[in-house]
N, C-alpha and C positions, 0 to 999 in steps of 0.2 A: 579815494584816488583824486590828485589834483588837476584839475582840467587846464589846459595849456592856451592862454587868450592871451599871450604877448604877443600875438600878431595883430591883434585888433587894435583899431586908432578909431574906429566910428562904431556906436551902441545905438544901435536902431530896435526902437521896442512895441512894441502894440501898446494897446490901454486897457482898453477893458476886459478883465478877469484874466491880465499877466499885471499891471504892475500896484493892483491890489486880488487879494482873493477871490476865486469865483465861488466859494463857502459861503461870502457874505452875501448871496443872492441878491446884488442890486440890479446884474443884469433882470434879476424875473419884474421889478417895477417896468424897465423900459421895454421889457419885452409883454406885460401886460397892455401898455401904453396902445403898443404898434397894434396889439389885437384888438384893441378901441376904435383904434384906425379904421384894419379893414374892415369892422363891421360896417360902419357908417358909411364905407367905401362900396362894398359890397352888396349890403341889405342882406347877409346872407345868418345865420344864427350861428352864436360865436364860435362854436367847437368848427365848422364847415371856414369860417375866417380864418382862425389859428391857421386850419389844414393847409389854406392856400397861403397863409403869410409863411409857415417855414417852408413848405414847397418853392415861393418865390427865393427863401433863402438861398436853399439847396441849390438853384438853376438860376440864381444871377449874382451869388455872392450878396446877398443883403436885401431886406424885405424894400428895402426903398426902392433897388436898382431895377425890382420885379414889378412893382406900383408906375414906375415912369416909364417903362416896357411895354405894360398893358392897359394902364390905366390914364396914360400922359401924363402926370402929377406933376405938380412944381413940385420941388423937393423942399424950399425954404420951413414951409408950415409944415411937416411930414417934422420935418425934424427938428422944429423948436418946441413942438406938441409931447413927442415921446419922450426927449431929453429934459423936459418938464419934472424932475422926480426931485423927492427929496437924499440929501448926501448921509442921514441918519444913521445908513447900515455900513456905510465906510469910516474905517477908522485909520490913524495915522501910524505908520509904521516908521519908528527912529531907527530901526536896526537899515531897512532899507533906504529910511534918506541916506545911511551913512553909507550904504555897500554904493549907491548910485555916485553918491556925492563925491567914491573917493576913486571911482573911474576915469582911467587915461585917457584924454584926447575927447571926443567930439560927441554928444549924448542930444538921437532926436526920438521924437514921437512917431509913430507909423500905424493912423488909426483910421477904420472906415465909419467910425462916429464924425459928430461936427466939432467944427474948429469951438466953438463956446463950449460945447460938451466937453471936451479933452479940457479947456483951459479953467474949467468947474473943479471936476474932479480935481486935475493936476494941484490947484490950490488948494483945495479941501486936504487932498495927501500931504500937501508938503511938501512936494517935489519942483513945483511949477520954475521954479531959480534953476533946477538944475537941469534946463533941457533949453537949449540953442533955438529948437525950431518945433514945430508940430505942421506934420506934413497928414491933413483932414482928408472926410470925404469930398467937401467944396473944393480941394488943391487939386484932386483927382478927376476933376471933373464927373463928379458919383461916379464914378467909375471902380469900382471894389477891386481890393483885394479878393481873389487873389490873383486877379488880371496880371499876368505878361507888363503889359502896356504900364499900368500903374507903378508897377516895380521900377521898370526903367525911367518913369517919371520921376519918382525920386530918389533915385541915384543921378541924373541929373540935373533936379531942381538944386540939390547941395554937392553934390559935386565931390562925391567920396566915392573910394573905390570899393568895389562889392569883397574881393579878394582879402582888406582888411577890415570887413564888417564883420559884426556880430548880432542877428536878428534873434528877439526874444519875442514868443507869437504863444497863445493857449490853442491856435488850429490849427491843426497838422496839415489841413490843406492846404493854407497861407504859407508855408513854411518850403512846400515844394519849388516855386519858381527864385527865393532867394539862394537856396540851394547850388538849382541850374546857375545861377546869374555869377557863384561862386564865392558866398556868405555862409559865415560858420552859422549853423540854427542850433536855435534852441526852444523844446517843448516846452512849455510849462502848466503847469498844474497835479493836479491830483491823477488825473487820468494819462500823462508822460507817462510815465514807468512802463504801462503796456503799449506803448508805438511801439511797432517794428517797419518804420518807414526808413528806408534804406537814406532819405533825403535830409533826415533827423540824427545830428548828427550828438546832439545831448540831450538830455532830460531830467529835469527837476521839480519840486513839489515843494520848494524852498527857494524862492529866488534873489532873496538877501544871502541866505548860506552857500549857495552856489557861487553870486557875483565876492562875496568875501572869499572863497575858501581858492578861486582860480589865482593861476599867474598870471600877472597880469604884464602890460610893459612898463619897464623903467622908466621913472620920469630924467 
Protein backbone atom coordinates (compact mmCIF):
# COMPACT_ATOMS: atom_id res chain seq x y z
CA UNK A 1 0.00 0.00 0.00
CA UNK A 2 1.28 3.36 -1.03
CA UNK A 3 1.68 5.94 1.86
CA UNK A 4 0.27 9.28 0.91
CA UNK A 5 3.38 12.29 1.92
CA UNK A 6 2.21 14.93 -0.65
CA UNK A 7 1.40 17.01 2.09
CA UNK A 8 4.70 17.23 3.45
CA UNK A 9 7.08 20.11 2.37
CA UNK A 10 9.47 19.75 5.69
CA UNK A 11 11.42 15.95 6.55
CA UNK A 12 12.34 16.17 10.07
CA UNK A 13 14.33 12.97 11.06
CA UNK A 14 16.21 11.63 14.07
CA UNK A 15 19.91 10.17 13.79
CA UNK A 16 20.69 7.68 15.45
CA UNK A 17 19.40 4.07 14.60
CA UNK A 18 16.67 5.88 12.14
CA UNK A 19 18.86 7.17 9.46
CA UNK A 20 21.21 4.21 9.74
CA UNK A 21 20.53 0.72 11.17
CA UNK A 22 20.12 0.17 14.80
CA UNK A 23 21.49 -3.93 13.65
CA UNK A 24 24.78 -2.23 13.14
CA UNK A 25 25.04 -1.68 17.02
CA UNK A 26 27.01 1.52 17.02
CA UNK A 27 24.59 2.80 19.49
CA UNK A 28 26.14 -0.12 21.99
CA UNK A 29 29.94 1.61 21.60
CA UNK A 30 28.38 4.95 22.87
CA UNK A 31 26.30 3.54 25.13
CA UNK A 32 29.18 1.44 26.48
CA UNK A 33 31.07 4.96 26.64
CA UNK A 34 28.35 6.58 28.89
CA UNK A 35 28.57 3.41 31.28
CA UNK A 36 32.51 4.46 31.53
CA UNK A 37 31.03 7.58 32.52
CA UNK A 38 28.96 6.88 35.25
CA UNK A 39 31.29 4.56 36.78
CA UNK A 40 34.00 7.16 37.26
CA UNK A 41 30.89 9.41 38.19
CA UNK A 42 29.58 7.16 40.59
CA UNK A 43 32.32 4.92 42.17
CA UNK A 44 29.66 2.51 42.02
CA UNK A 45 30.52 -1.08 40.19
CA UNK A 46 29.47 -1.24 36.59
CA UNK A 47 26.29 -3.26 36.29
CA UNK A 48 24.72 -0.71 39.59
CA UNK A 49 26.12 2.34 36.95
CA UNK A 50 24.45 0.94 33.73
CA UNK A 51 21.17 0.52 36.27
CA UNK A 52 21.26 4.26 37.02
CA UNK A 53 22.48 5.51 33.46
CA UNK A 54 19.17 3.96 31.75
CA UNK A 55 17.15 4.82 34.79
CA UNK A 56 18.32 8.45 34.14
CA UNK A 57 17.41 7.57 30.59
CA UNK A 58 14.06 6.49 31.27
CA UNK A 59 13.24 9.75 33.75
CA UNK A 60 14.85 12.63 31.80
CA UNK A 61 14.99 11.64 28.20
CA UNK A 62 18.83 10.95 28.02
CA UNK A 63 21.60 9.86 30.43
CA UNK A 64 23.14 13.29 30.24
CA UNK A 65 20.03 15.28 30.94
CA UNK A 66 19.87 12.75 34.24
CA UNK A 67 23.84 13.49 35.17
CA UNK A 68 23.29 17.49 35.02
CA UNK A 69 19.89 16.88 37.22
CA UNK A 70 21.82 15.06 39.73
CA UNK A 71 25.10 15.40 39.31
CA UNK A 72 25.66 19.26 37.99
CA UNK A 73 27.87 17.98 35.03
CA UNK A 74 29.04 20.34 32.31
CA UNK A 75 27.67 18.59 29.52
CA UNK A 76 30.47 19.71 26.98
CA UNK A 77 33.01 16.74 28.18
CA UNK A 78 30.05 14.09 28.82
CA UNK A 79 29.71 14.43 25.34
CA UNK A 80 32.85 14.65 23.42
CA UNK A 81 33.98 11.44 25.71
CA UNK A 82 30.98 9.16 24.64
CA UNK A 83 30.74 10.27 21.06
CA UNK A 84 34.43 9.34 20.98
CA UNK A 85 33.71 6.02 19.01
CA UNK A 86 34.98 4.63 16.03
CA UNK A 87 32.30 5.04 12.55
CA UNK A 88 33.62 1.08 11.50
CA UNK A 89 30.18 -0.41 12.04
CA UNK A 90 28.34 2.16 9.89
CA UNK A 91 28.21 1.67 6.52
CA UNK A 92 26.85 3.95 3.53
CA UNK A 93 23.59 3.40 2.16
CA UNK A 94 23.21 4.68 -1.76
CA UNK A 95 19.72 3.29 -1.85
CA UNK A 96 18.88 5.89 0.94
CA UNK A 97 21.26 8.80 -0.21
CA UNK A 98 18.94 8.47 -3.21
CA UNK A 99 15.31 8.06 -1.41
CA UNK A 100 16.66 11.32 0.97
CA UNK A 101 18.21 13.14 -1.88
CA UNK A 102 15.12 12.88 -3.96
CA UNK A 103 12.85 14.41 -1.29
CA UNK A 104 10.53 17.48 -1.85
CA UNK A 105 11.03 20.62 -0.08
CA UNK A 106 13.12 21.04 3.15
CA UNK A 107 15.24 17.98 4.92
CA UNK A 108 16.48 18.60 8.73
CA UNK A 109 18.13 16.73 11.49
CA UNK A 110 16.25 16.29 15.01
CA UNK A 111 18.73 14.67 17.25
CA UNK A 112 19.29 14.61 21.15
CA UNK A 113 23.20 13.66 20.21
CA UNK A 114 25.72 16.57 19.73
CA UNK A 115 25.89 18.77 16.89
CA UNK A 116 29.78 17.06 15.98
CA UNK A 117 28.25 13.79 16.67
CA UNK A 118 25.26 14.22 14.09
CA UNK A 119 27.79 16.14 11.73
CA UNK A 120 30.29 12.74 12.03
CA UNK A 121 28.05 10.38 11.34
CA UNK A 122 26.06 12.48 8.79
CA UNK A 123 29.47 12.53 6.73
CA UNK A 124 30.55 9.19 7.16
CA UNK A 125 26.79 8.15 5.68
CA UNK A 126 26.86 10.29 2.97
CA UNK A 127 24.06 12.31 3.56
CA UNK A 128 25.61 15.37 5.48
CA UNK A 129 24.84 17.62 1.60
CA UNK A 130 21.55 16.74 2.01
CA UNK A 131 20.16 18.13 5.15
CA UNK A 132 19.68 22.19 5.55
CA UNK A 133 20.13 22.34 9.21
CA UNK A 134 20.79 19.86 12.32
CA UNK A 135 18.79 20.94 15.22
CA UNK A 136 21.32 19.16 18.39
CA UNK A 137 21.14 18.60 21.91
CA UNK A 138 23.38 22.05 22.42
CA UNK A 139 20.32 23.91 20.19
CA UNK A 140 18.10 22.42 22.83
CA UNK A 141 19.58 23.67 25.49
CA UNK A 142 20.16 19.62 26.63
CA UNK A 143 16.90 19.72 26.88
CA UNK A 144 15.72 16.13 25.21
CA UNK A 145 13.33 15.00 23.37
CA UNK A 146 10.96 14.08 24.05
CA UNK A 147 10.22 17.49 25.86
CA UNK A 148 7.00 19.59 24.68
CA UNK A 149 9.43 22.48 24.99
CA UNK A 150 11.99 21.15 22.56
CA UNK A 151 9.52 20.30 19.81
CA UNK A 152 8.27 23.75 19.79
CA UNK A 153 11.89 24.86 19.77
CA UNK A 154 12.22 23.66 16.61
CA UNK A 155 9.53 24.23 14.86
CA UNK A 156 10.47 27.72 15.58
CA UNK A 157 14.06 27.72 15.32
CA UNK A 158 13.15 26.90 11.29
CA UNK A 159 10.15 28.01 10.95
CA UNK A 160 7.90 25.16 9.25
CA UNK A 161 4.74 24.20 9.89
CA UNK A 162 4.13 20.95 11.88
CA UNK A 163 0.81 20.12 9.84
CA UNK A 164 3.13 19.65 6.66
CA UNK A 165 5.81 17.72 8.44
CA UNK A 166 6.90 14.54 8.43
CA UNK A 167 8.98 13.21 11.68
CA UNK A 168 11.03 9.97 11.09
CA UNK A 169 12.11 8.82 15.05
CA UNK A 170 13.30 4.74 16.20
CA UNK A 171 11.18 5.95 19.80
CA UNK A 172 7.93 5.66 20.05
CA UNK A 173 8.01 7.92 22.87
CA UNK A 174 9.61 10.88 20.73
CA UNK A 175 7.03 10.42 18.41
CA UNK A 176 4.19 11.33 20.81
CA UNK A 177 4.43 15.19 21.04
CA UNK A 178 5.10 15.62 17.21
CA UNK A 179 1.90 13.90 16.85
CA UNK A 180 0.02 16.28 19.33
CA UNK A 181 1.82 19.30 17.60
CA UNK A 182 0.12 17.88 14.18
CA UNK A 183 3.28 15.94 12.23
CA UNK A 184 2.72 12.99 10.19
CA UNK A 185 5.16 10.23 12.40
CA UNK A 186 6.84 7.64 11.54
CA UNK A 187 8.32 4.45 13.46
CA UNK A 188 11.20 3.20 12.45
CA UNK A 189 12.95 0.10 12.90
CA UNK A 190 12.70 -3.53 13.29
CA UNK A 191 10.60 -3.19 16.34
CA UNK A 192 7.59 -0.52 14.29
CA UNK A 193 5.60 -3.45 13.09
CA UNK A 194 4.54 -4.08 16.87
CA UNK A 195 3.53 -0.33 17.97
CA UNK A 196 0.00 0.07 18.50
CA UNK A 197 0.55 3.82 19.46
CA UNK A 198 -2.45 5.32 18.38
CA UNK A 199 0.15 8.59 17.94
CA UNK A 200 2.22 6.43 15.17
CA UNK A 201 0.79 7.10 12.46
CA UNK A 202 3.39 4.66 10.07
CA UNK A 203 5.81 2.09 10.34
CA UNK A 204 8.60 0.71 8.67
CA UNK A 205 11.85 -1.52 8.90
CA UNK A 206 12.88 -0.15 5.57
CA UNK A 207 13.28 3.39 5.49
CA UNK A 208 14.73 3.89 1.92
CA UNK A 209 11.85 1.57 0.65
CA UNK A 210 9.27 3.51 2.52
CA UNK A 211 10.72 7.10 1.69
CA UNK A 212 10.93 5.64 -2.24
CA UNK A 213 7.78 3.77 -2.48
CA UNK A 214 5.46 6.98 -0.85
CA UNK A 215 3.72 9.90 -2.79
CA UNK A 216 5.27 12.29 -2.56
CA UNK A 217 4.58 16.14 -3.74
CA UNK A 218 4.87 17.38 -7.16
CA UNK A 219 7.67 19.44 -7.89
Amino acid sequence: MTVDLAHVETWLFDLDNTLYPAECEFMALIEGKMTDFMERTTGLPREEARAIQKRYYLEHGTTLAGLMAHHGLEPKAFLDEVHDVSMDRLTPDPALQAAVAALPGRRLVFTNGSLGHAERVLAHLGLAHLFEDVFAIETADYIPKPAMATFEKVVARHAFAPPATAFFEDSEKNLAPAALLGMTTVLVGAHAAASTADFVHHRTHDLAGFLTSARLKEA
